[in-house]
mmCIF entry with sequence, helices, sheets and N, C-alpha, C, O atoms, coordinates in Angstrom:
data_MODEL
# 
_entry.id   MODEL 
# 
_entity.id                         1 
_entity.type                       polymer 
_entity.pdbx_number_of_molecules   1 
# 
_entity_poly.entity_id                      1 
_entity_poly.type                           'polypeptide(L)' 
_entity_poly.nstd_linkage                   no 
_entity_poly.nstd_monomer                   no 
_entity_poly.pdbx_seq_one_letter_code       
;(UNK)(UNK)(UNK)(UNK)(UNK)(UNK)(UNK)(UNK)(UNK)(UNK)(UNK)(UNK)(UNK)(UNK)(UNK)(UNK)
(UNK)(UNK)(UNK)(UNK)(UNK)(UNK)(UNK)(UNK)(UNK)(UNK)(UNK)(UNK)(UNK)(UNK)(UNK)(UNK)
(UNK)(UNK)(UNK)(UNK)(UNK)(UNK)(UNK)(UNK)(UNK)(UNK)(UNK)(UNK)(UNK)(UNK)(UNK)(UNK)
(UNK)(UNK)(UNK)
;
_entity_poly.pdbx_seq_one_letter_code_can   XXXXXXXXXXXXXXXXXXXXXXXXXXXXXXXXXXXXXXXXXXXXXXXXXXX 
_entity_poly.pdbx_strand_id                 A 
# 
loop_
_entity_poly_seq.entity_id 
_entity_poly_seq.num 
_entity_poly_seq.mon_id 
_entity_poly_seq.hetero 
1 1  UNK n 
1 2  UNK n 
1 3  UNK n 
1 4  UNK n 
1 5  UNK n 
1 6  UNK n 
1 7  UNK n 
1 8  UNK n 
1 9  UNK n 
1 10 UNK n 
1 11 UNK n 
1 12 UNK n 
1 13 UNK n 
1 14 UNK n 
1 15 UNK n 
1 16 UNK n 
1 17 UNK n 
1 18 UNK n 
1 19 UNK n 
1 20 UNK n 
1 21 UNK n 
1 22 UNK n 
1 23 UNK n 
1 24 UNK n 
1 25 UNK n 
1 26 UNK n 
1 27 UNK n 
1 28 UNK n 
1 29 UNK n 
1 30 UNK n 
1 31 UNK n 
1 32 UNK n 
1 33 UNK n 
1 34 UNK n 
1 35 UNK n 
1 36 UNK n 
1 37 UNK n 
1 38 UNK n 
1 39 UNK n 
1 40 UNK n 
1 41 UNK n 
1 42 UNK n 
1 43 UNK n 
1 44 UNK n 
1 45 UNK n 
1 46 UNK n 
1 47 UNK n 
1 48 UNK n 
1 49 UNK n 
1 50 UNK n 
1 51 UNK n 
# 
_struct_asym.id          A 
_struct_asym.entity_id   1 
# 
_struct_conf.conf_type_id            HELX_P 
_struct_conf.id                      HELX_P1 
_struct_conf.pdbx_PDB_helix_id       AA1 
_struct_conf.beg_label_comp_id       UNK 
_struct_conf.beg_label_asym_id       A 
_struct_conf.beg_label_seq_id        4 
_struct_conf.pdbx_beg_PDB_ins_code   ? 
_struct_conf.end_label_comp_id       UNK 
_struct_conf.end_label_asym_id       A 
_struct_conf.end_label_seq_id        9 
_struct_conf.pdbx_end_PDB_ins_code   ? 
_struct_conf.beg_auth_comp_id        UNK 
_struct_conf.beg_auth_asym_id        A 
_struct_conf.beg_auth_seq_id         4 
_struct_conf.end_auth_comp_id        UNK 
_struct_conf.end_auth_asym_id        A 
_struct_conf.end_auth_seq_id         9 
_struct_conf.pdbx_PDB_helix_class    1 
_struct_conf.details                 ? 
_struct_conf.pdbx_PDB_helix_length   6 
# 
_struct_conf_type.id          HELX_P 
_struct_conf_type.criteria    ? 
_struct_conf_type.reference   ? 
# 
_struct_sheet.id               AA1 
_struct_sheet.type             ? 
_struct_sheet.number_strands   4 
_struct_sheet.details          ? 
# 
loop_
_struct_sheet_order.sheet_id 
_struct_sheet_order.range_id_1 
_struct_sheet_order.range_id_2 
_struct_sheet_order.offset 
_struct_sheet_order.sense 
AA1 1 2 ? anti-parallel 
AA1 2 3 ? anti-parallel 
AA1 3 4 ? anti-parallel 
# 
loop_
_struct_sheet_range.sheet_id 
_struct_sheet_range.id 
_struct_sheet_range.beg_label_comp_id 
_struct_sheet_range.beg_label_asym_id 
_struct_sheet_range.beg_label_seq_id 
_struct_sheet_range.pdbx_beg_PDB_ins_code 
_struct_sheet_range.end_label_comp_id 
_struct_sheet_range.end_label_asym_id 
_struct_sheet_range.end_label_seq_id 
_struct_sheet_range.pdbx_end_PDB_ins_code 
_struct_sheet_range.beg_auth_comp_id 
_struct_sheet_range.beg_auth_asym_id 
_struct_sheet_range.beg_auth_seq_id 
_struct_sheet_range.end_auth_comp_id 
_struct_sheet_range.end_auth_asym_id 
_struct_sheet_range.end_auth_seq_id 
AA1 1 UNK A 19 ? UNK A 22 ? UNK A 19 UNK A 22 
AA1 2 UNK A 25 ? UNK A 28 ? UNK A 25 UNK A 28 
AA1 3 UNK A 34 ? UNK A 38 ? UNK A 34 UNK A 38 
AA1 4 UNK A 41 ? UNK A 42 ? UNK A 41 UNK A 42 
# 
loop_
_atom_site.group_PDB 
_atom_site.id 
_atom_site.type_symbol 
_atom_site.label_atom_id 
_atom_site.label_alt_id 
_atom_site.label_comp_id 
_atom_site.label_asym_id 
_atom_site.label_entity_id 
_atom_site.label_seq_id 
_atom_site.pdbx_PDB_ins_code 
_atom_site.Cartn_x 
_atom_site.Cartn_y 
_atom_site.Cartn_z 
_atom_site.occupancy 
_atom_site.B_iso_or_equiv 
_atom_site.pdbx_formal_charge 
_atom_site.auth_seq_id 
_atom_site.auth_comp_id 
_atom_site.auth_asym_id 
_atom_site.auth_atom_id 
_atom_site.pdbx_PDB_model_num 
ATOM 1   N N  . UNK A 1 1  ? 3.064   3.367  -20.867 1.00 0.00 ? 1  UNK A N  1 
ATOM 2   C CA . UNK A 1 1  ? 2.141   3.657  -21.953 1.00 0.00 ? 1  UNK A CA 1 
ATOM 3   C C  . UNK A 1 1  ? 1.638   2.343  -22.554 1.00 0.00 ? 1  UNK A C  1 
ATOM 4   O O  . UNK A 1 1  ? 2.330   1.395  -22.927 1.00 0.00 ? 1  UNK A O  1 
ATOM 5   N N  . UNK A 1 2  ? 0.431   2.450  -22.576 1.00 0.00 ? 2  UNK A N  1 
ATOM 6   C CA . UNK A 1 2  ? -0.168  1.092  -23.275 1.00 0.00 ? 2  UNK A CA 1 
ATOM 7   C C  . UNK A 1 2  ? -0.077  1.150  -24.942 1.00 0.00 ? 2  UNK A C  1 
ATOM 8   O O  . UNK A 1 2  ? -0.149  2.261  -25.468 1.00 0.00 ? 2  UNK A O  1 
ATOM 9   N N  . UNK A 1 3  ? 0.017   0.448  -25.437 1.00 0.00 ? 3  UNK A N  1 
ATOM 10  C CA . UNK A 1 3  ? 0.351   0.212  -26.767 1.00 0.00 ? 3  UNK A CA 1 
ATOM 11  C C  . UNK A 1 3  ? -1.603  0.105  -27.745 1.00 0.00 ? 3  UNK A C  1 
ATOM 12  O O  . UNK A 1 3  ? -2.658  -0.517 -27.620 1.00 0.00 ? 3  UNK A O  1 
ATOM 13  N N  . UNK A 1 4  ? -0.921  1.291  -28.737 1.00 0.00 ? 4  UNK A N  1 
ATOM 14  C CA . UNK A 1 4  ? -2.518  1.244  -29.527 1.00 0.00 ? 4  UNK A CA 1 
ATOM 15  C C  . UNK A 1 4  ? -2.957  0.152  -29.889 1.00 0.00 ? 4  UNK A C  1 
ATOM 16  O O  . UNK A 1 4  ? -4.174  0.233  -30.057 1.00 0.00 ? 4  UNK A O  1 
ATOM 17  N N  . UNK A 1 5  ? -2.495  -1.005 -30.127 1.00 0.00 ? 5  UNK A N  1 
ATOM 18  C CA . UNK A 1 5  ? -2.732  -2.436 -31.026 1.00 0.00 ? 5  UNK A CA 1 
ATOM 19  C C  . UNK A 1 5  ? -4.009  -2.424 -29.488 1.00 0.00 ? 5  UNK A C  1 
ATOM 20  O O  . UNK A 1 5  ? -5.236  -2.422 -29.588 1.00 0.00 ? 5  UNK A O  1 
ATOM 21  N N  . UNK A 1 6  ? -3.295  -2.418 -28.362 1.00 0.00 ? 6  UNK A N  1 
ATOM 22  C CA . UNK A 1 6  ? -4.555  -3.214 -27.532 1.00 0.00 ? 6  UNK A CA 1 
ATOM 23  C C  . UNK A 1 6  ? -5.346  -2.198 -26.587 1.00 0.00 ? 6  UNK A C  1 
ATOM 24  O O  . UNK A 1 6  ? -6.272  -2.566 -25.863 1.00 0.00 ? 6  UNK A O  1 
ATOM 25  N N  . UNK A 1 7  ? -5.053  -1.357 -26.637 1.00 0.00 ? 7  UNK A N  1 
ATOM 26  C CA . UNK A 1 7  ? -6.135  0.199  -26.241 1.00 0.00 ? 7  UNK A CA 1 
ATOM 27  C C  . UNK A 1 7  ? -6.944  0.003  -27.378 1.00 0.00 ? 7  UNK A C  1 
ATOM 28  O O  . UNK A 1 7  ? -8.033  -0.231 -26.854 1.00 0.00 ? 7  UNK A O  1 
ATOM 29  N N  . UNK A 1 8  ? -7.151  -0.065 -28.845 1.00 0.00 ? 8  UNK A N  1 
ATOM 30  C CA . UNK A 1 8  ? -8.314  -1.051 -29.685 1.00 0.00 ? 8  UNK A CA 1 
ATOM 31  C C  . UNK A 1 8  ? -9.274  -1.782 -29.323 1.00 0.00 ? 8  UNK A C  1 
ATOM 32  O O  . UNK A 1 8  ? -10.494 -1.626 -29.381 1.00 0.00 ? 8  UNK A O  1 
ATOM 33  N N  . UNK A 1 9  ? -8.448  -2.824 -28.835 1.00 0.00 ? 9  UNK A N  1 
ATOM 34  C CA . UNK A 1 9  ? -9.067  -4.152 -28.809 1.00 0.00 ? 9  UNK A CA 1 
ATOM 35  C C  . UNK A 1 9  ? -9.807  -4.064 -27.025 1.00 0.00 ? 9  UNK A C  1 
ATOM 36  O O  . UNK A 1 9  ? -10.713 -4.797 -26.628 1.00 0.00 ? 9  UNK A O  1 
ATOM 37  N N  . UNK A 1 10 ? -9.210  -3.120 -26.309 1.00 0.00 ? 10 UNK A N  1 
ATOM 38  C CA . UNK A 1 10 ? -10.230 -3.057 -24.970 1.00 0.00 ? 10 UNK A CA 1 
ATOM 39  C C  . UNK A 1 10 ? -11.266 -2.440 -24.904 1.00 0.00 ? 10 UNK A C  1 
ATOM 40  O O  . UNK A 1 10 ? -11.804 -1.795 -25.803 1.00 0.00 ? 10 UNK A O  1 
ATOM 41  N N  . UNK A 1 11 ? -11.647 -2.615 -23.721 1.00 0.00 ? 11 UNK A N  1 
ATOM 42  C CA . UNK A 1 11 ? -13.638 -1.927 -23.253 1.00 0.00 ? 11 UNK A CA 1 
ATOM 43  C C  . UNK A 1 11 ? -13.851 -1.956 -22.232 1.00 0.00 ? 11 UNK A C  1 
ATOM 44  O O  . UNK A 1 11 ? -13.543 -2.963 -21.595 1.00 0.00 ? 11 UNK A O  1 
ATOM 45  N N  . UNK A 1 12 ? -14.566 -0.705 -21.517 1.00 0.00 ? 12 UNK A N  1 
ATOM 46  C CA . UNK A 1 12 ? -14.965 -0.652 -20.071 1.00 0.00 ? 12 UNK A CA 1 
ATOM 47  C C  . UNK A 1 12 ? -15.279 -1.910 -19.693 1.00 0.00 ? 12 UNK A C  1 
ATOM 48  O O  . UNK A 1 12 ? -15.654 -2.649 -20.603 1.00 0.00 ? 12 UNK A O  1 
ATOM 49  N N  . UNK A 1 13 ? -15.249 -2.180 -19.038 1.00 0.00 ? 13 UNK A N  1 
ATOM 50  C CA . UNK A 1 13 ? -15.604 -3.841 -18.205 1.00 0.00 ? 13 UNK A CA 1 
ATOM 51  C C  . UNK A 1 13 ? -17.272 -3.254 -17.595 1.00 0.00 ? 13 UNK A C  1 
ATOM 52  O O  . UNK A 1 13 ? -18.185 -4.015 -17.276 1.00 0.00 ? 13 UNK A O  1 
ATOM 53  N N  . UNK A 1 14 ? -17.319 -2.044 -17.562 1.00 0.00 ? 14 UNK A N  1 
ATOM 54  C CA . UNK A 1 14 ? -19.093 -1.440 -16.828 1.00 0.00 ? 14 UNK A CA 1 
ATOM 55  C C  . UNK A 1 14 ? -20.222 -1.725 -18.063 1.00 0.00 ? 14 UNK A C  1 
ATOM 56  O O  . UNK A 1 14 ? -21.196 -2.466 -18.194 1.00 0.00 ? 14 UNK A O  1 
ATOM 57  N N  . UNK A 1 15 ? -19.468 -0.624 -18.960 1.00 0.00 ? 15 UNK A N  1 
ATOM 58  C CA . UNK A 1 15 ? -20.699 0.120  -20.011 1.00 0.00 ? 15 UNK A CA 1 
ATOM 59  C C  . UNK A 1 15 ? -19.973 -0.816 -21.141 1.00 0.00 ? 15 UNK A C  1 
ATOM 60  O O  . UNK A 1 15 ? -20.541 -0.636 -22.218 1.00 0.00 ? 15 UNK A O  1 
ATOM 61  N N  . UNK A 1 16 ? -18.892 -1.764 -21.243 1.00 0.00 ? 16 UNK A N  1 
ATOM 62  C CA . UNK A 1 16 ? -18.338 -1.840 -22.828 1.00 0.00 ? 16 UNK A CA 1 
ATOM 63  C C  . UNK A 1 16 ? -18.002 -1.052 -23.549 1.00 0.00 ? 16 UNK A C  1 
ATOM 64  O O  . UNK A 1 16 ? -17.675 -1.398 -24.684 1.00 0.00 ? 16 UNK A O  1 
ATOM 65  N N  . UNK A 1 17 ? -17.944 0.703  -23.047 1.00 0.00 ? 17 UNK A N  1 
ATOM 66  C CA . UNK A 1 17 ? -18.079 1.395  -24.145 1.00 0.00 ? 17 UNK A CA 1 
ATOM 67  C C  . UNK A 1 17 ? -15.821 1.377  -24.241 1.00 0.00 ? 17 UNK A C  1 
ATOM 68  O O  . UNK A 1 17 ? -15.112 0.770  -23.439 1.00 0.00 ? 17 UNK A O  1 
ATOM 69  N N  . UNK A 1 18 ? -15.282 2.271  -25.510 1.00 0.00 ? 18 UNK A N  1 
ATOM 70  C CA . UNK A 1 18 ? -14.397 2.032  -25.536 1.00 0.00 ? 18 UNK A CA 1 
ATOM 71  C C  . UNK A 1 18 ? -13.259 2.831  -24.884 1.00 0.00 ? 18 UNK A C  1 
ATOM 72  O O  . UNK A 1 18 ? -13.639 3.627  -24.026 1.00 0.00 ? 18 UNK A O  1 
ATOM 73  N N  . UNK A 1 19 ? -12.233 2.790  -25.068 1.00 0.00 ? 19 UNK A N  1 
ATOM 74  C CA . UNK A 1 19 ? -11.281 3.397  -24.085 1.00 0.00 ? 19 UNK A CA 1 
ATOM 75  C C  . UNK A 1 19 ? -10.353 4.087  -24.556 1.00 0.00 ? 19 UNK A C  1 
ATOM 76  O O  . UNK A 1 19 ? -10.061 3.912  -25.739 1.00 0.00 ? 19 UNK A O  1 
ATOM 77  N N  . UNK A 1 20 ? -9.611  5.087  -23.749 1.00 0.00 ? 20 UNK A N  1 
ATOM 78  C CA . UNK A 1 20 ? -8.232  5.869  -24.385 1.00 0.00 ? 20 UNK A CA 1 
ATOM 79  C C  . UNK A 1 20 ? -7.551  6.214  -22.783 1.00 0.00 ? 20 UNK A C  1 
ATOM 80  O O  . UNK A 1 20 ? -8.061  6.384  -21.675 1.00 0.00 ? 20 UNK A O  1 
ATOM 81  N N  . UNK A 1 21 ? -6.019  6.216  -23.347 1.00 0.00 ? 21 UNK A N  1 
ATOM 82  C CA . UNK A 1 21 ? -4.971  6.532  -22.253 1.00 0.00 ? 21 UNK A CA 1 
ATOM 83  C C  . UNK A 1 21 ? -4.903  8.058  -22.134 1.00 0.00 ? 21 UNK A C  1 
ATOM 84  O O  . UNK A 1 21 ? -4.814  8.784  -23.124 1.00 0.00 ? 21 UNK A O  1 
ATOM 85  N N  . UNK A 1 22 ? -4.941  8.440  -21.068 1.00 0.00 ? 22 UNK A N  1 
ATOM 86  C CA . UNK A 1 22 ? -4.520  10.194 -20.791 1.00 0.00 ? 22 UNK A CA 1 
ATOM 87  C C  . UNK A 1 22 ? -4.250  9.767  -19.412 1.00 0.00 ? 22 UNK A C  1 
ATOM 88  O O  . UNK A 1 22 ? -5.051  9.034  -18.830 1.00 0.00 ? 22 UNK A O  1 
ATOM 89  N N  . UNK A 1 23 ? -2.755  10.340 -18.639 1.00 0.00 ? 23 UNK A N  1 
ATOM 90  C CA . UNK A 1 23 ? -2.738  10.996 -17.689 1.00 0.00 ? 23 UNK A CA 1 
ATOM 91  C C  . UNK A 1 23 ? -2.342  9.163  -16.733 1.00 0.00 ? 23 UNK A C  1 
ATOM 92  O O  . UNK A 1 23 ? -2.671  8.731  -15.628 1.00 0.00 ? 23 UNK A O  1 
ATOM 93  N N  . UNK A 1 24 ? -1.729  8.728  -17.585 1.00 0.00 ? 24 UNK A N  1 
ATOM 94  C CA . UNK A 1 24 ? -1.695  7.298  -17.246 1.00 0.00 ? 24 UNK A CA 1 
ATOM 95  C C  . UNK A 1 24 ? -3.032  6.952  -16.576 1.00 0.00 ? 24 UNK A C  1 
ATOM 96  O O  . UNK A 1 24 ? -2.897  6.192  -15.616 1.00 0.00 ? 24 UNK A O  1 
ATOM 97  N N  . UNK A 1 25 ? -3.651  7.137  -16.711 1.00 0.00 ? 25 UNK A N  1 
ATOM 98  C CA . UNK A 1 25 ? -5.344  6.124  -16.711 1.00 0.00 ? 25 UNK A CA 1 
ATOM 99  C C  . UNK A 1 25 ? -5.495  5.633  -18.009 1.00 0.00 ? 25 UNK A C  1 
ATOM 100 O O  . UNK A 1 25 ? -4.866  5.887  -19.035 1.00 0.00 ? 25 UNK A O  1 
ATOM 101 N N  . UNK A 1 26 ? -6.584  4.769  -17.757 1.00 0.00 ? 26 UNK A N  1 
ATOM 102 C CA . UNK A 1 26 ? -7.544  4.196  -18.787 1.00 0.00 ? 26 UNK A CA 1 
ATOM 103 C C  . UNK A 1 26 ? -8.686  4.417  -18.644 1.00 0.00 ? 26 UNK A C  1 
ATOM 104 O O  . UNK A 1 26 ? -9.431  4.024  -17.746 1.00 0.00 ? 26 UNK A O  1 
ATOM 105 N N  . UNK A 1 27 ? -9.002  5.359  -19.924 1.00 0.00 ? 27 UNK A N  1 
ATOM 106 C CA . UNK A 1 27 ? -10.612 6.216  -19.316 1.00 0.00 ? 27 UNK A CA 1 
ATOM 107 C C  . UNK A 1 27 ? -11.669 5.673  -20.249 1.00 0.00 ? 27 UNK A C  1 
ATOM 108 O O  . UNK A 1 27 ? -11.246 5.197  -21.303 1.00 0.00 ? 27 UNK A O  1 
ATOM 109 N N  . UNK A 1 28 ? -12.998 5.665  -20.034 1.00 0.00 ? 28 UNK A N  1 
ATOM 110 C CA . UNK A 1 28 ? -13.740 5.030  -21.235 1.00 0.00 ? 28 UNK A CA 1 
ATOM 111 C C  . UNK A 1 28 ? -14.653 6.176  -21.609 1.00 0.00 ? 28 UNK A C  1 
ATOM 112 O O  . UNK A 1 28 ? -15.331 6.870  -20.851 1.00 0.00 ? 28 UNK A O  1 
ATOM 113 N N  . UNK A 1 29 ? -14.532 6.245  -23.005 1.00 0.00 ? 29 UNK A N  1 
ATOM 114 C CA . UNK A 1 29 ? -15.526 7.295  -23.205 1.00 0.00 ? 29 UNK A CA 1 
ATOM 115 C C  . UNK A 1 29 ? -16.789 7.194  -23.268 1.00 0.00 ? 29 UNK A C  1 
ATOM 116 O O  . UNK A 1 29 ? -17.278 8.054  -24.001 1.00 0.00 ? 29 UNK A O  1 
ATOM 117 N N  . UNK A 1 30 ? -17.571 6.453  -22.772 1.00 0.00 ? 30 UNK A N  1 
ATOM 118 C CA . UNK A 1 30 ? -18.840 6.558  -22.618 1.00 0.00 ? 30 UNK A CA 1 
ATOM 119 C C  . UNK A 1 30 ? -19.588 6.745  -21.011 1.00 0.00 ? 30 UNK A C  1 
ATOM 120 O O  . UNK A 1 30 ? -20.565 7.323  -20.534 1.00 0.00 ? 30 UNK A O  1 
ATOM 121 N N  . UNK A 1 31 ? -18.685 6.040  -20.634 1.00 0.00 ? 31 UNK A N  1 
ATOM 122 C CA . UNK A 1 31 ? -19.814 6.416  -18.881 1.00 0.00 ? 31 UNK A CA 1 
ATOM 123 C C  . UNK A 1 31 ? -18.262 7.317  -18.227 1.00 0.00 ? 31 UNK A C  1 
ATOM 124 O O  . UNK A 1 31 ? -18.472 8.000  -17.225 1.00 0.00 ? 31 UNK A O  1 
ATOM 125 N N  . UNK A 1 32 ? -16.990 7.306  -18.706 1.00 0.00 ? 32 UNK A N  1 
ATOM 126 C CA . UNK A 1 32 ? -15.807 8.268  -18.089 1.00 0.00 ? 32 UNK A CA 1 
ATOM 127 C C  . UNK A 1 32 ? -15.524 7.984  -16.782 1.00 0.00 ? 32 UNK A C  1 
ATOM 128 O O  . UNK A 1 32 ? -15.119 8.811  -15.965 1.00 0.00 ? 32 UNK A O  1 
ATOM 129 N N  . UNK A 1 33 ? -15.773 6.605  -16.534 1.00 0.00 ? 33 UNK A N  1 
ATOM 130 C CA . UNK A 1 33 ? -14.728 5.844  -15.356 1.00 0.00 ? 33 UNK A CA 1 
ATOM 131 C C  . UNK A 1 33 ? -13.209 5.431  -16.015 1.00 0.00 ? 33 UNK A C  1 
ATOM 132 O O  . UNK A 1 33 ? -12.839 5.020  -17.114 1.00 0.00 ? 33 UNK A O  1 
ATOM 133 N N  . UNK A 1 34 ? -12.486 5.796  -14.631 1.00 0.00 ? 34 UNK A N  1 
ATOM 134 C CA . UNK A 1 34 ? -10.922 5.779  -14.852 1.00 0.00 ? 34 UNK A CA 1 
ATOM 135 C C  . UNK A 1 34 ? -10.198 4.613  -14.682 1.00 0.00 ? 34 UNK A C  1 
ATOM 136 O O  . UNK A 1 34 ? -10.669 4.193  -13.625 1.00 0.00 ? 34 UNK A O  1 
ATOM 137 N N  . UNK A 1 35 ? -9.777  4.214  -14.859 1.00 0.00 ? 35 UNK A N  1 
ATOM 138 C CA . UNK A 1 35 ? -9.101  2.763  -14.650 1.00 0.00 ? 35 UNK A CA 1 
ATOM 139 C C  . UNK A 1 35 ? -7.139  3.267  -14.360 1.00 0.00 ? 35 UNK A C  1 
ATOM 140 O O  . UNK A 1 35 ? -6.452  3.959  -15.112 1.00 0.00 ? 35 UNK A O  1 
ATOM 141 N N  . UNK A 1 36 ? -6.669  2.530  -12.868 1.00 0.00 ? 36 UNK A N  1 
ATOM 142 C CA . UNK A 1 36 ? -5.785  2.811  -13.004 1.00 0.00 ? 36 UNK A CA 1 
ATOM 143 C C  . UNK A 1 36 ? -4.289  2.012  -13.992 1.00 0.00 ? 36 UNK A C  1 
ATOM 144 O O  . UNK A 1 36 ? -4.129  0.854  -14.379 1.00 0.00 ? 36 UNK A O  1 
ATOM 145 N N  . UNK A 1 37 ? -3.744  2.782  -14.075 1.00 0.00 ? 37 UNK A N  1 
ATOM 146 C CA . UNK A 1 37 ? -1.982  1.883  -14.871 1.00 0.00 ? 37 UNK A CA 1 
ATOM 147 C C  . UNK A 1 37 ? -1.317  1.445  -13.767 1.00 0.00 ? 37 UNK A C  1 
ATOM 148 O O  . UNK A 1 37 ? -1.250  2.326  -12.911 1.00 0.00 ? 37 UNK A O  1 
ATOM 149 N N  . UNK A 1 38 ? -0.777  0.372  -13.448 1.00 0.00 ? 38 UNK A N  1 
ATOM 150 C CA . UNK A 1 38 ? -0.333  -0.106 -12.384 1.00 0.00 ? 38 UNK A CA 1 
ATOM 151 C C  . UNK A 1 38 ? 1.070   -0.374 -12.776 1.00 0.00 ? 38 UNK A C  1 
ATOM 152 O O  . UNK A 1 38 ? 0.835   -1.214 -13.645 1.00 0.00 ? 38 UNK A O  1 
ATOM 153 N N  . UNK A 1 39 ? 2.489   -0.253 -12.759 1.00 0.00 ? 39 UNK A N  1 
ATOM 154 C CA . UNK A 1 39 ? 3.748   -0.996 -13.398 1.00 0.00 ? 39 UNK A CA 1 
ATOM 155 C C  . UNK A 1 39 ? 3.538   -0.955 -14.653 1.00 0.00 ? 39 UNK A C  1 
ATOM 156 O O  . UNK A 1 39 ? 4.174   -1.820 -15.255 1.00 0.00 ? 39 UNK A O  1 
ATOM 157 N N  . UNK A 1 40 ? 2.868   -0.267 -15.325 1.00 0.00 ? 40 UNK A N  1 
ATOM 158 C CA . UNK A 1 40 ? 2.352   -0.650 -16.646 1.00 0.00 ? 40 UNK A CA 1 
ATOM 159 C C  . UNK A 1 40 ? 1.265   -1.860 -16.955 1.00 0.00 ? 40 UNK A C  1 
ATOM 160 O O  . UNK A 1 40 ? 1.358   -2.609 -17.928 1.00 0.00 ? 40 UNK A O  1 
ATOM 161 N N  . UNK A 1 41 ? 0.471   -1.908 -16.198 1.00 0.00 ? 41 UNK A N  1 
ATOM 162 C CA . UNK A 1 41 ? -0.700  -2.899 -16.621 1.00 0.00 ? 41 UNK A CA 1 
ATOM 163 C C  . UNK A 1 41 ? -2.050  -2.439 -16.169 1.00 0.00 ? 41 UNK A C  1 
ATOM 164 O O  . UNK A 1 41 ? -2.243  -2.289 -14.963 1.00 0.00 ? 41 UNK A O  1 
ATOM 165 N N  . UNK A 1 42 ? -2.972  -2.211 -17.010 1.00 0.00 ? 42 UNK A N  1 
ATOM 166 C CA . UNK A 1 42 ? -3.683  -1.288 -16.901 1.00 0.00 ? 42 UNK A CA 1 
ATOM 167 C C  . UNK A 1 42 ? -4.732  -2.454 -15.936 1.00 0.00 ? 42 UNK A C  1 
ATOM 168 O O  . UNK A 1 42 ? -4.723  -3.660 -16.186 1.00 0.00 ? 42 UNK A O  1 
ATOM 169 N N  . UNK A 1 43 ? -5.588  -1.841 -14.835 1.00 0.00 ? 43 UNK A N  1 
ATOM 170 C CA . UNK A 1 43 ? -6.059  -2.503 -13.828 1.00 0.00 ? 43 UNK A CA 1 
ATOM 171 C C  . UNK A 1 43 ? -7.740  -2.299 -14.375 1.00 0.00 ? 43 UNK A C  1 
ATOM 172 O O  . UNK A 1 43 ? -8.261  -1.184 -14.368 1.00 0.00 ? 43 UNK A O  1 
ATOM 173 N N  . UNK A 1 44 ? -8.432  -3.467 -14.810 1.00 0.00 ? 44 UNK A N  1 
ATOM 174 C CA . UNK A 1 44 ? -9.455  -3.168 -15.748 1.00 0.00 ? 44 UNK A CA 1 
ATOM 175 C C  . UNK A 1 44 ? -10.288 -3.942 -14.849 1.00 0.00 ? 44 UNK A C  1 
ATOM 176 O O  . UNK A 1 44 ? -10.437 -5.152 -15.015 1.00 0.00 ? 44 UNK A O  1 
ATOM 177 N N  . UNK A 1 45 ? -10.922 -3.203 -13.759 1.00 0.00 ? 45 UNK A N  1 
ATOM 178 C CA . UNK A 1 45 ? -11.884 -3.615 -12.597 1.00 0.00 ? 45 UNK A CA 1 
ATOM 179 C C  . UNK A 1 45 ? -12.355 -2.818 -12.174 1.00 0.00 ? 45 UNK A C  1 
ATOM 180 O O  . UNK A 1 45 ? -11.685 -1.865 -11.775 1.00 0.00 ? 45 UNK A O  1 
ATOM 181 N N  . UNK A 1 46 ? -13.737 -2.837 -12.062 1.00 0.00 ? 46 UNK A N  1 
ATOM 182 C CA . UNK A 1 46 ? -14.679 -2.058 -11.930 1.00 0.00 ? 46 UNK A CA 1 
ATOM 183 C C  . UNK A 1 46 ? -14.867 -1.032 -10.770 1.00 0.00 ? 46 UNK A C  1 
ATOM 184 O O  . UNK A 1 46 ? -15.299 0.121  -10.755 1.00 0.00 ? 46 UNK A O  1 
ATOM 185 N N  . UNK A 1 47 ? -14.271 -2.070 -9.568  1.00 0.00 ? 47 UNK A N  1 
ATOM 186 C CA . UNK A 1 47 ? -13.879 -2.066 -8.170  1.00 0.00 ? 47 UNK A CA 1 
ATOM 187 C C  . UNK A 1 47 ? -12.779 -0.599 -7.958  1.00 0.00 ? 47 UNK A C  1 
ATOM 188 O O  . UNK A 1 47 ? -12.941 0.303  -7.135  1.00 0.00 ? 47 UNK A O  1 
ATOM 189 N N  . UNK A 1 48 ? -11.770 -0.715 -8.880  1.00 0.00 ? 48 UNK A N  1 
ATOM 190 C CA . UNK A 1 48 ? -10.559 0.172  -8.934  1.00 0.00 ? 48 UNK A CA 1 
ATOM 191 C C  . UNK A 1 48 ? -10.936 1.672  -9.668  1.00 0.00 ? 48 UNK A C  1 
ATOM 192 O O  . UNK A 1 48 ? -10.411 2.784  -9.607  1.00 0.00 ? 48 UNK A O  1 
ATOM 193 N N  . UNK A 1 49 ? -11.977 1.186  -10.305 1.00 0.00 ? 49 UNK A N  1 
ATOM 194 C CA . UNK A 1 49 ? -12.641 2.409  -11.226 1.00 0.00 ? 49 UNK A CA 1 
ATOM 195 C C  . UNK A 1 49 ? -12.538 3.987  -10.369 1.00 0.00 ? 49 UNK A C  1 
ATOM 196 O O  . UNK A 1 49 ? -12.623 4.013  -9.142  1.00 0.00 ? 49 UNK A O  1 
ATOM 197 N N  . UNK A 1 50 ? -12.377 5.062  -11.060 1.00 0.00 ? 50 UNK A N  1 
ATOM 198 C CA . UNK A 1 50 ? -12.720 6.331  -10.532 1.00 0.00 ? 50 UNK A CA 1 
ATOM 199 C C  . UNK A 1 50 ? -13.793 6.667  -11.155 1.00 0.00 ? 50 UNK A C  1 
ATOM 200 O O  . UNK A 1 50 ? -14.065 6.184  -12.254 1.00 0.00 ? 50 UNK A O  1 
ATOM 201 N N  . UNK A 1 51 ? -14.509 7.490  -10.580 1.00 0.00 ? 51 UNK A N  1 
ATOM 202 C CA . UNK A 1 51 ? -15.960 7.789  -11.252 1.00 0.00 ? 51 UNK A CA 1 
ATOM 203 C C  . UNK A 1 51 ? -15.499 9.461  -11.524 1.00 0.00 ? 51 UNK A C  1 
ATOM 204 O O  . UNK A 1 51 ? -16.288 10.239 -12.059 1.00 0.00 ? 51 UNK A O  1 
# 
């Protein structure tokens, strides 16, 4: 689980828009590409993205 202090402070790396954890992803709510959690480190590349 990523910690709220820095699920805050992140942003899609696509759209900038901002982000929330569900389902161990990192999803952004504006364009709703997925980003995976890896060991616990969320993999914030565009490349890795789920659409």
């Amino acid at each position: 689980m990523v910690e709220k202090s820095l699920l805050d402070i992140m942003a899609c790396p696509d759209c900038k828009g901002g982000v929330i954890e569900k389902d161990n992803k990192i999803i952004c709510q504006n364009c709703g590409k997925k980003y995976p959690i890896r060991d616990g480190i969320p993999v914030m590349l565009v490349e890795e993205a789920e659409k």
